[in-house]
Structures are given as C-alpha cells and as structure tokens.
ZAVODREN-470031 format. One record per residue (C-alpha): x, z negated, y. Coordinates in steps of 0.25 Angstrom, whole numbers, plus 5000, padded with zeros to 4 digits. Layout:
// residues N
XZY;...
This chain:
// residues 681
549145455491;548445365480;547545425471;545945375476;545345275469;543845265468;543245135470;542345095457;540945045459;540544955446;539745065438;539245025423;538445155415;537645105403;536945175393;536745145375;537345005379;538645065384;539145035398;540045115404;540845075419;540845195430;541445135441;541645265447;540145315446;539845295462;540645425462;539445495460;538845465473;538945605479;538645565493;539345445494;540445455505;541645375496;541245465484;541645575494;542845495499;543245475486;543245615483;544145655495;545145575493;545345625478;545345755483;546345705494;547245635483;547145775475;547745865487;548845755489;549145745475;549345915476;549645935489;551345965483;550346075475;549846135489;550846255489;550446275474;549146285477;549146365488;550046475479;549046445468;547946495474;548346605484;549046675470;547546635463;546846715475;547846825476;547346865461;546146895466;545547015471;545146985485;543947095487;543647095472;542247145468;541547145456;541147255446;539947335452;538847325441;537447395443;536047335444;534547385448;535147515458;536447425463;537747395461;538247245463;539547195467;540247075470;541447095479;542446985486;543047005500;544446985502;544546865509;543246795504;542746685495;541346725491;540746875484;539946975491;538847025482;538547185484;537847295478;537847465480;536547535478;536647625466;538147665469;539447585472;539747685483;538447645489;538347535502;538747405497;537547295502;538147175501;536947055495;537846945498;539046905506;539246775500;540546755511;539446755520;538646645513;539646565511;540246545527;540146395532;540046345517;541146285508;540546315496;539646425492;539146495481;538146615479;537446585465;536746715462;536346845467;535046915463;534547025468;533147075467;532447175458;532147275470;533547245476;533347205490;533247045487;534346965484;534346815479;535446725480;535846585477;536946495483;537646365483;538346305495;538746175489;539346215474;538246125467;537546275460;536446225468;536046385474;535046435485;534346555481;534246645494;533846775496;534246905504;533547035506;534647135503;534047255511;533947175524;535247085523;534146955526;534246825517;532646785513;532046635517;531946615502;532746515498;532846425486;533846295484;534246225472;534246315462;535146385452;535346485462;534846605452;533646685457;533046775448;532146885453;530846935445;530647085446;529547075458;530547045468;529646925474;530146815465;531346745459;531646625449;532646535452;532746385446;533046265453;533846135449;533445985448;534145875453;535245885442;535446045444;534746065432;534246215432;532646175430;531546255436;531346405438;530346435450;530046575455;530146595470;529346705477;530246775489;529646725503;528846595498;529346455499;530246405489;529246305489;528246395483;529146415471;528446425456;529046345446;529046425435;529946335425;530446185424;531246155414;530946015412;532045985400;533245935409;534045985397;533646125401;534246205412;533446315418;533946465421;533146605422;533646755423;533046885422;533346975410;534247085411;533347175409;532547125420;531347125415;531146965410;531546835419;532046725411;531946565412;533046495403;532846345401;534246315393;534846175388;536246175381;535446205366;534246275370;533546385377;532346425383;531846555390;530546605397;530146735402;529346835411;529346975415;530246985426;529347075433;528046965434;528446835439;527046765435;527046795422;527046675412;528446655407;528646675391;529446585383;530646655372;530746535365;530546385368;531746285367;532146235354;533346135353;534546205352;534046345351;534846425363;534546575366;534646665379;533746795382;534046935384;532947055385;533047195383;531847305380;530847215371;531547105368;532346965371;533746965365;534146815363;535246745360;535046625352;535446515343;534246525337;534246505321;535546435321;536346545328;537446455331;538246565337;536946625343;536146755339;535546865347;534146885342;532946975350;531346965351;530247035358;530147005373;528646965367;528946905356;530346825361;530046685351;531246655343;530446665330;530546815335;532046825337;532646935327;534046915328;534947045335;536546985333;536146865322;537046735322;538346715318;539346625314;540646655319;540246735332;539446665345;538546765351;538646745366;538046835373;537546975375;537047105382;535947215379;535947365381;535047455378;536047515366;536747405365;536847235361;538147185368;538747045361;539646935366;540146865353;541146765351;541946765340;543046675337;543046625351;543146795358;542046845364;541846985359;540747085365;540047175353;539147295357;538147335347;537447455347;536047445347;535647575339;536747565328;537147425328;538547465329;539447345335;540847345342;541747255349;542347235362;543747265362;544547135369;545947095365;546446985370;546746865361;545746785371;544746835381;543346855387;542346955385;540946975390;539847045393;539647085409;538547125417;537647225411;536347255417;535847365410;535347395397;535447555395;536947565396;538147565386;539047505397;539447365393;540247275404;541047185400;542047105403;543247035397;544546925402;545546875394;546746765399;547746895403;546546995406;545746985420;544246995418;543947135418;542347215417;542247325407;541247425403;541047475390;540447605384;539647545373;539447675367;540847735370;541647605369;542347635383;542847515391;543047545407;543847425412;542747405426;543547295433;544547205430;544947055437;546147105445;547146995448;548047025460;549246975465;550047045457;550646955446;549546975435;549847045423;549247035408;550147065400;550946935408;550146835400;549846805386;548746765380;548246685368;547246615357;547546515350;546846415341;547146235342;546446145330;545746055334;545745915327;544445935319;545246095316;544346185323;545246285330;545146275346;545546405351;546246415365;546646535374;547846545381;548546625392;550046625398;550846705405;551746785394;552946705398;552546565398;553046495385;552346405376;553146275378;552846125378;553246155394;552246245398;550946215406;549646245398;548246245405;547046225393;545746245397;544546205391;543146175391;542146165381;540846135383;539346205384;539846315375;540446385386;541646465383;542946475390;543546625386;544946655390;544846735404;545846775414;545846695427;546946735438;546946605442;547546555429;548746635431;549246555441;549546465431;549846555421;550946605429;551346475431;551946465416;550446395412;549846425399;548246425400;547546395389;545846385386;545446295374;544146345368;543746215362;542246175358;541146145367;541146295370;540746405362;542146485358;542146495344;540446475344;539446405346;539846295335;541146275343;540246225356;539446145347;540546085343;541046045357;539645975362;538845845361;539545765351;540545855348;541045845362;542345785356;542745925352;542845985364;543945895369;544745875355;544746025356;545446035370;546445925365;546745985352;547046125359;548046065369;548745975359;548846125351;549546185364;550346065365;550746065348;550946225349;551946205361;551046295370;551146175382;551446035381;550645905385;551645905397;551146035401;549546055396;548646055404;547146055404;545846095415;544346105411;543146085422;541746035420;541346025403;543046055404;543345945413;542645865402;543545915393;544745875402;544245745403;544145715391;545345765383;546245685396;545445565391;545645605375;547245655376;547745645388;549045655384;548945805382;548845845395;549745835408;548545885417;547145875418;546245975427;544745925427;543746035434;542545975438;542445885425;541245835418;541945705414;540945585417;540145635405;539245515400;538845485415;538445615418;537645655405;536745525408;536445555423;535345665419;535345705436;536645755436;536745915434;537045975418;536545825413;535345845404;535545995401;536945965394;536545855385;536545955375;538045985377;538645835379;537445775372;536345655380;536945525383;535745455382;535945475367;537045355364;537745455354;537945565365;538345445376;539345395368;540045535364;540045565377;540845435381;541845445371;542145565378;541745575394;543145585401;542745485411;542245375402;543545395394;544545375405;545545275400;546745195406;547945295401;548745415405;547945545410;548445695412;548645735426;547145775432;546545875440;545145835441;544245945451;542645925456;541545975465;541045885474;539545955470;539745995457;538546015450;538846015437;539945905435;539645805447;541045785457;540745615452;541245655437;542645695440;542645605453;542345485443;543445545433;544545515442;544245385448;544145345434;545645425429;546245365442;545845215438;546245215423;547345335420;548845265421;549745375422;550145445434;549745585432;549045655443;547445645444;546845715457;545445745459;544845845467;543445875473;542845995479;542045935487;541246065493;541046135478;540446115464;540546145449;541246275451;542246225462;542546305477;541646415481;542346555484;543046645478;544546585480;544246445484;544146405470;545546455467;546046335473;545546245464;546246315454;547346305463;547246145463;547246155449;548446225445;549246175455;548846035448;549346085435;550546145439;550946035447;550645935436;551546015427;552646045435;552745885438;552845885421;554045985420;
C-alpha cells in the first residue's frame, strides 16, 4: 500500500513583503469531503503500516488496563454536611459521582452516572459538577463532541429529575451565588475565546440572561470562581502577562462588582480570601519569582498590598493554602517543589519530608479553614501517586490512599531513578529526570524515550504513570527534559524559553539528547523523542533543526504550522498567546517565528521515522496543522523511514473519551517505537 499523497492547490501567503507558498492550506476546509477522504486514507496507510504490530498492540494495552483498578474510587473528602466520591465500575468507561449525608456509612445517592450519559455517543465528557449551596441542585456541564464546547444542565438531586435549564457554548463551569436562584457561567466566541460572564436565573430563558461582563480585549481570556471561603464570587480577566479581578458578595448577586486592581502590563496576580482580607500572589514590584502579599477586603488596591512571603530570588512561589493557624506554601527550589507550613502564631516554619531524587509534591483539596490537617499529595517516577494527611501541629503523616497498580509485576524497589544535569551551548545547565528498570544498562544499544515540552511556564514534574512501564519493562530508559519555556528552575527560565527566545527551548531539547548520546546513556540508533501540542512544536522543530539524532519521531497533536496560525486571529488560543510566541503582525516576531515554524522549515533531506497523531475537532491546535505537516514531510523528505499519520476522527485536544479507550493510543504509540527499534537492532 502506497503512502497518500495530498493533491496541492496553488496557495501564496503574503505579509512584510514576504510570500510564502501553502499548497497544502485547502486542508483546512473542515467540511470538505476530500479533506475527510484524505484523512482516512492516512489513517488507513497508518494501520496497514502497523498492522504486523497488532498482536503488540493488543498485549500492550490489555497489560496497560490490567494495572488498573477496575471499581476504583477516589478518596471521600468532606463538604457543606456531605461526603463526595468519585467511583468507577468494573467494566465501565465513564465515573459515577456520589455523596453520603454526614457519614460514609450512610445511603450513598449517586448525582451522576455518567455511563448513563454517555450511551449512543462516541465521545463524551462531563466538564463539571457543582452542587448548590442548599444541596438539592446540581449543575453540570458536558461535551459530546471533544471540541471543550460544554452544556450546562441541571438536576434536582432530591427528585432524581434533570431541570429545562439548559445553557450551550460555554466553558462548562457554573458557579452558584449563595441564594440558590442564580449561577455565572461564561460563554465563548467564535474563536473559543473565554469572553463573557452572564448570570442565569433558574426557570427563565436563557435568553433572559444578564451580561454581567465582556471582556473586550481578545488578548484576555475570561474565568470566575467562588472563593473558598464562599463568601466572595470572582471574575478573572487574564492574558499570558496580566491580571485582572472583580468582585461581590456571594450572597447579593445585584450588587455592583468591585475592582482588586485594574490591568497593568505585565503585572500577574491570583486572589484568595480569608477573615478580612485578600491574600494575593503577585509579581508585583518586580517579584520575578512572585510574592504573596495581603490587603483589606475594603481596601484591596495594590498601593495597599503589605507583603506576607516577600520575593525571592532563588525560590519560585507557586502556590498556596490558608488555614486558620496556618499559611501552607508550594515553593520551588532548584527545580523541587517543596511544601512549607508556617505557623501563624509563632512564625515557626518546617518542610515536607520527600526523598526521592525527583518527584512531585502538591497541595490537595482542602475546604476548610479551622483544621490542622493538611492533604497532600506526592509521585515520583518509582512511587504511585498517593494522598496524605498531615498533623500540622503533631507532624503525623497517615498514608490515606495510594495509586495501586495491579497485575502483579510492579515493584519500586525494581526501578531506579535519577537527576542529572546536560550544558546547554549558551552553558546553562538543563536538568533532566530519568527512570529505568534497575536492570537496564546504560549503552549506545539501549532505547531511550525523552520527553519534553517547554512552553507557557508549565511544568512537567517527574510522576509515576503505569502506562510507562510497559516500556520500561521492555529495556526503555524514560527520560523528561526540563528545558526552558517552563518554569523549572523559575520564572527567568520560562522567560528565557518565550517570544524571541524561543530558540532556547529547542537548543535545550537538542543539547540534553546529544548529552545522553555523549554519556553513553542511548545512542542516536536508539533515542527517541514525543511531545504533543506546545511539545509537538518541540518535535518539529528539533527533527527540522538535528534530525540526525533521533531514530523516531512521535508528534501528539502538534502546533507545528506556527506563522499561519498566529495570523488567523479566528482560530482558538490566537490573540490570547501573542504574549507567549509574540504578534506576527509585527515583522520582527513574523520572521522569528519563520526561522523556526516546523512546517515552514521542511526541507528536501533525511527525516527520523514519525508518528504524527490528531483530533479531527481539536480545539486548541486545529486537525489542518499536522494534516498539512505530513503532506508537506511526504513530498520533500528522501529517506525511507516510516511517517504515518493518524486521526481521531470522533475526539479533540485530549484524545478518546473513557476511562481505557485512551490507553490505546498509548498502545499505538509504543508499539510504533518498539517496532521501529527492534527494525534498528
């Protein structure tokens, strides 16, 4: 079977004088029938391509589901007279949300059977779950397509009956004010830009529907949330370098909404409220690294802000949680997020204990305020998520639940795991975590997985996955490089990965895999790399920049057709993230970005062996990007490595629906890898 070929329409793109051929841009055309033609027959050349790997694939994911619990549950946690839990049955795909009045060993109710929902549809997702002040309402949003487009819907939990009420496109969060008539909820423009905030009143038309806010600024996205001490309801108007946030008493819905402090360029800060105040965190005064300051609920201006944690230079402040006796911190230092507990009274600080050489730690769900139990919870690359609580006051941890992998091959002390530090050509040091089964050897012979992605300052921390060890257990070593364009080692190191310092991202990725290559951890017969979205960028453009380092290629919904897509302002995450990639309606920023855009750079030479993988209604990087990526590898790579590309054509951004369907995917995708290397030995 031959690979498809995409016909090419004559296409030129101009703009600053520069004229750029797209013969491939008809692609984009959703609802053309040989766009969808074209589609299926890549995924018809990708299963003929794999179809040896069937058997492979099949063993993959039947020992990828059998680590799972099948009639797992989550940890009970307790809120306004009732206990919540979210349980799985053996057998099915979707959660059941559940609560217990006052005691676990009371009825169960179930709120939502989302098995139920979800009969006749091939994808579905429940978006959120709210339940009401009084504790006979529920709203919920969902989404039957995979495009984050939700339906808020309503169900009177005391008569089992779902309200009229319903309210499409919208982000699918309903917040409830206290008076149990009214909820905000925010809609989305044509882009799926988060824009306006209305407030609904139960048992009118939808019609009827106040606009409370329109966020005019299509660099802004919109989002509003109730405090936790449910006493204030929030509108946050954000972009990628600024904030804004505006307030009323949860309790009066009419009352005229207070600004915290108007937008100013590239000054970011989030609201918390406890007692008589707002505690913020903020970059405010140069905080690079961000501070946490407080003000009077009536008095909440910035010139007002007295600073509570002050700004530091060598520890990023990420987040935080208030009790009555106690501040709680999530800090990064050197690239490990520690937990600090302070005692309000005394001022007396400690640390969370953790040990691993790499890991995650995090604050978890805690709804109330006079307590000294802390929940947390913390994974490494060896450890399975688990959920503690601690004694702040005693220091006592009580393990409450831990991820349990079954099948009964899984053991920690089996695999190994590491930090280590590459030098990047400018000499910063790129750290990277690594995990491997203890007997694997380091050797220009074995296979090596990195992982990156490096973008919006989002970190990716070393986490178990039971899905990973079916590689692991396969002689892979798995590795994550923590390169800039997140935030591991601060705020400077994402600052250092944006806008015109794009570059660094991927010199970063390149420069850590010619380390594992120089160190003799893998070879370039045998390294391998995978990113999706901002990471498929990243897989785009180091193939374009060294391809020679890497025998395979697998590309997860990539934003590869970068200048295109950052001028066509109707397309979702456009104008919001000019402030991450920069405006290319600016000549500088257009042609940074076409010294590095994968698919502008595609040229006639060799190319690793690719997996490239999309949604056909991906809302955040359109199916046309990677659709437009291969036709374009196909017609000018030379060397005769594998490319396959494959569409779901029934899901979105985050892939299948279901709690196991997805496992396929990652089925598809190691059975890609390990075929590819096995064809190397």
């Amino acid at each position: 079977m031959n690979a498809p070929i995409a016909k090419k329409i004559d296409k030129i793109l101009e703009k600053h004088g520069d004229r750029r051929s797209d013969p491939y841009f008809w692609l984009n055309e959703r609802e053309n029938p040989e766009v969808l033609k074209y589609l299926e027959e890549e995924n018809a050349y990708a299963d003929f391509v794999m179809q040896d790997t069937l058997p492979l694939q099949e063993e993959l994911y039947k020992e990828m589901k059998a680590r799972y619990k099948k009639d797992d549950e989550s940890l009970p946690y307790f809120f306004n007279e009732y206990w919540y839990i979210v349980r799985y049955e053996d057998g099915k795909e979707y959660p059941v949300f559940t609560r217990k009045f006052g005691s676990l060993d009371a009825p169960e109710e179930i709120l939502l059977d989302v098995n139920i929902l979800a009969e006749g549809f091939e994808y579905f997702e429940v978006g959120s779950l709210a339940v009401s002040p009084g504790n006979k309402l529920a709203g919920f949003s969902e989404d039957r397509v995979g495009r984050r487009i939700y339906t808020i819907k309503f169900k009177n939990l005391e008569t089992g009956e779902f309200l009229p009420d319903e309210i499409e496109n919208t982000t699918g969060k309903a917040v409830w004010a206290n008076d149990i008539q009214h909820i905000f909820y925010i809609r989305k423009d044509k882009s799926l830009r988060a824009y306006k905030v209305y407030r609904h009143k139960l048992g009118t038309p939808t019609a009827e529907d106040v606009l409370i806010f329109h966020e005019k600024d299509d660099t802004y996205d919109v989002n509003v949330f109730k405090t936790k001490s449910l006493e204030y309801i929030f509108i946050a108007s954000s972009s990628t370098v600024s904030d804004e946030h505006r307030f009323i008493p949860a309790e009066n819905v009419f009352a005229d909404w207070q600004m915290i402090q108007p937008r100013t360029e590239d000054l970011e800060y989030s609201v918390e409220h406890f007692e008589d105040d707002f505690y913020i965190i903020t970059n405010a005064d140069n905080a690079t690294n961000f501070k946490l300051v407080k003000t009077k609920v009536a008095t909440p201006g910035v010139e007002h802000w007295e600073d509570v944690i002050p700004h530091r230079e060598n520890v990023l402040l990420e987040g935080f949680e208030i009790f009555k006796n106690y501040l709680v911190l999530e800090e990064r230092h050197e690239g490990l997020l520690q937990i600090k507990i302070i005692d309000s009274h005394n001022n007396d600080a400690h640390f969370l204990p953790f040990s691993d050489p790499t890991y995650t730690a995090y604050i978890d769900l805690n709804l109330e305020f006079e307590t000294q139990k802390l929940r947390y919870g913390y994974t490494s690359l060896t450890q399975p998520s688990a959920t503690y609580e601690y004694d702040m006051s005693s220091r006592e941890i009580i393990l409450l639940k831990q991820q349990e992998v079954l099948g009964g091959k899984f053991a920690p002390e089996n695999y190994i795991s590491e930090r280590i530090w590459a030098t990047a050509r400018d000499g910063k040091k790129v750290p990277m975590s690594l995990v491997y089964r203890k007997n694997t050897k380091k050797s220009p012979d074995t296979p090596l997985l990195l992982y990156g992605y490096g973008s919006y300052g989002h970190t990716v921390d070393a986490s178990f996955s039971s899905v990973r060890l079916s590689i692991l257990d396969r002689g892979f070593i798995y590795a994550i490089a923590h390169i800039r364009g997140g935030e591991y080692l601060g705020r400077e190191w994402y600052e250092d990965g944006k806008m015109l310092s794009k570059k660094n991202t991927f010199y970063d990725f390149i420069d850590a895999a010619q380390f594992l290559i120089n160190e003799k951890y893998t070879s370039a017969k045998h390294l391998y790399a995978m990113g999706g979205s901002a990471g498929g960028l990243l897989m785009g453009a180091v193939m374009n920049m060294a391809p020679e380092l890497f025998n395979g290629i697998v590309a997860q919904v990539p934003f590869v057709d970068v200048v295109t897509t950052m001028l066509d302002e109707d397309i979702p995450l456009t104008t919001g993230e000019y402030d991450e990639w920069g405006n290319p309606n600016e000549e500088e920023y257009y042609h940074y970005m076409k010294s590095y855009s994968p698919y502008d750079n595609i040229e006639v030479k060799n190319y690793p062996n690719i997996l490239i993988t999309t949604g056909l209604h991906d809302s955040q990087v359109q199916y046309w990007e990677p659709a437009k990526w291969t036709a374009k590898l196909r017609e000018l790579k030379i060397d005769n490595n594998i490319l396959i590309f494959k569409t779901d054509m029934s899901a979105g951004h985050g892939g299948a629906s279901g709690r196991f369907e997805s496992l396929k995917e990652d089925a598809l995708e190691f059975a890609f890898l390990l075929m590819i290397d096995s064809n190397d030995q």
